[in-house]
N, C-alpha and C positions, 0 to 999 in steps of 0.2 A: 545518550547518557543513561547511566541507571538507575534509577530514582526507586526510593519508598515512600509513597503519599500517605502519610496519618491523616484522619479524620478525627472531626470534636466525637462524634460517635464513636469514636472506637474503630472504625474500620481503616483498614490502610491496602495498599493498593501497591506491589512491585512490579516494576515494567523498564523497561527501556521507552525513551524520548530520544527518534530522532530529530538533531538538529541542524542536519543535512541529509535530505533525502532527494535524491536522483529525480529531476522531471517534475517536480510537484512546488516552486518554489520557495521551498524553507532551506535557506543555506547560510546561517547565523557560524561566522568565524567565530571556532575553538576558543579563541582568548578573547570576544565580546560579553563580557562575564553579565553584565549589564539586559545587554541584548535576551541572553541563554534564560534569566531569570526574568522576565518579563514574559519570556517564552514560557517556560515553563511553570507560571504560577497560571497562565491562560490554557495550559493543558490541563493543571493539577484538579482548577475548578469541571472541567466538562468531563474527565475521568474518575472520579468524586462515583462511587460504588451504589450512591442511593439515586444517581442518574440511568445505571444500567438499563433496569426495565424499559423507562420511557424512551433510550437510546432506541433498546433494542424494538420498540414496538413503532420507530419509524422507519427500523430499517426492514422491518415486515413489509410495509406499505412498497418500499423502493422495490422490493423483491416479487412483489405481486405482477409489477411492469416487468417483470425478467421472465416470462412461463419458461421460455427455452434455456437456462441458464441453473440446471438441476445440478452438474456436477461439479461447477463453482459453487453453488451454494452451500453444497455439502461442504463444500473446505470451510467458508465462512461460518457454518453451522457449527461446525467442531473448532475454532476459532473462536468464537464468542460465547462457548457453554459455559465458561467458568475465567476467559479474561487471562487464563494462565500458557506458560510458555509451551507448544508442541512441537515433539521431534517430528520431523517429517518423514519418519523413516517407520515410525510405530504408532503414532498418534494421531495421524492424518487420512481421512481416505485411502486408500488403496490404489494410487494410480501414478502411470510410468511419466507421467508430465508433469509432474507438482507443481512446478517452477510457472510452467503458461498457466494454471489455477490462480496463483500467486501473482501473476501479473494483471490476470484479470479485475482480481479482486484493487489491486493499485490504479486500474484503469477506470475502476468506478467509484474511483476518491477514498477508498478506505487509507488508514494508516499502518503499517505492520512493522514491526522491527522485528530485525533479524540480528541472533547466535550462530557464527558459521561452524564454531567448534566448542558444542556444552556438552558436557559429557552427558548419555542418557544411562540409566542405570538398566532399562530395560533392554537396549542392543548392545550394554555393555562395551562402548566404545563413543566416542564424539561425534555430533554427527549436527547438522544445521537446526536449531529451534527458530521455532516463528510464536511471535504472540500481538495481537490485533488488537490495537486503542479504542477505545469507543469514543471519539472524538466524530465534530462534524464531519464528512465526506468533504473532500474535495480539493484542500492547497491551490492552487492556482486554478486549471481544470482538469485536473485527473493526473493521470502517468504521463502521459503527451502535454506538452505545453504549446504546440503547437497544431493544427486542425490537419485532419487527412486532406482535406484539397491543398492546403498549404504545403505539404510535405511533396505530394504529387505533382504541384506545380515546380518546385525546388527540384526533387530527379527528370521530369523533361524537359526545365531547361538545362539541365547538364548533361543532357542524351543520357540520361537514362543509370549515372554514376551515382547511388548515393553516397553523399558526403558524411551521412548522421550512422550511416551502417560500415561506409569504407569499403562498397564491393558495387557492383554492375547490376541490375535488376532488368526483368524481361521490362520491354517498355509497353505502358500501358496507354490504351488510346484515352485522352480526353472528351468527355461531353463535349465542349467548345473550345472552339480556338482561346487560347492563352492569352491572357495580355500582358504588358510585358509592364515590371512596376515604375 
């Protein structure tokens, strides 16, 4: 949803709120008008412009535990400098895999919504914007809702078909034998 947050200060805040986001638990039906605004009065407070700083100064700390994790950061980095929508085409790092940045960054509980077609005035044509909530990390637990051993348990007992991807994967050997639930 699109929203404009005002604040008693003065400040106001435009963003997208998703209210179905893939893998992360938040799937509030379109016509739960009830639901959508309970939701969104619980975003409105933690995206509130005078929380930024201290957002950002604990998402320092998470980042300090990431040392190997520079060229996602960078995406987060130009993400969070101003809170506003980036084309991924002109406005984002430099790099031919965006999209695994982007999932990385959903994989460590951030929130991001996505523009697949805003027009950018600088490429001169439409092109995907991304703009990142500063909202707590995390939805249910991250991008996966489900744990890698869970997932790998689920493709060896189907020899090796996964059902969440729809294709065949190399089969991978288990630490231990499987039990069966």
């Amino acid at each position: 949803m699109d929203v404009t947050f005002s604040y008693d200060n003065g400040l106001y805040f435009n963003t997208s709120v998703p209210i179905q986001y893939r893998r992360t638990g938040i799937d509030i039906p379109e016509d739960d008008l009830n639901q959508i605004r309970d939701y969104l009065i619980k975003v409105y407070n933690e995206v509130n412009p005078d929380n930024w700083e201290n957002w950002k100064k604990e998402q320092a700390d998470f980042w300090k535990a990431k040392p190997k994790a520079d060229t996602t950061k960078s995406f987060f980095d130009k993400l969070t400098e101003d809170f506003e929508y980036k084309c991924v085409n002109c406005q984002l790092p430099n790099n031919p895999n965006w999209a695994r940045r982007i999932q990385d960054l959903k994989e460590f509980g951030y929130t991001i919504a996505t523009k697949l077609s805003e027009y950018c005035p600088h490429c001169n044509k439409n092109t995907t914007h991304l703009i990142m909530l500063p909202i707590k990390r995390g939805g249910i637990t991250g991008y996966e809702t489900w744990s890698s051993e869970l997932r790998t348990r689920i493709v060896s007992l189907l020899k090796s078909y996964d059902v969440f991807e729809a294709k065949t994967t190399k089969k991978r050997r288990l630490a231990s034998r499987p039990q069966i639930f």
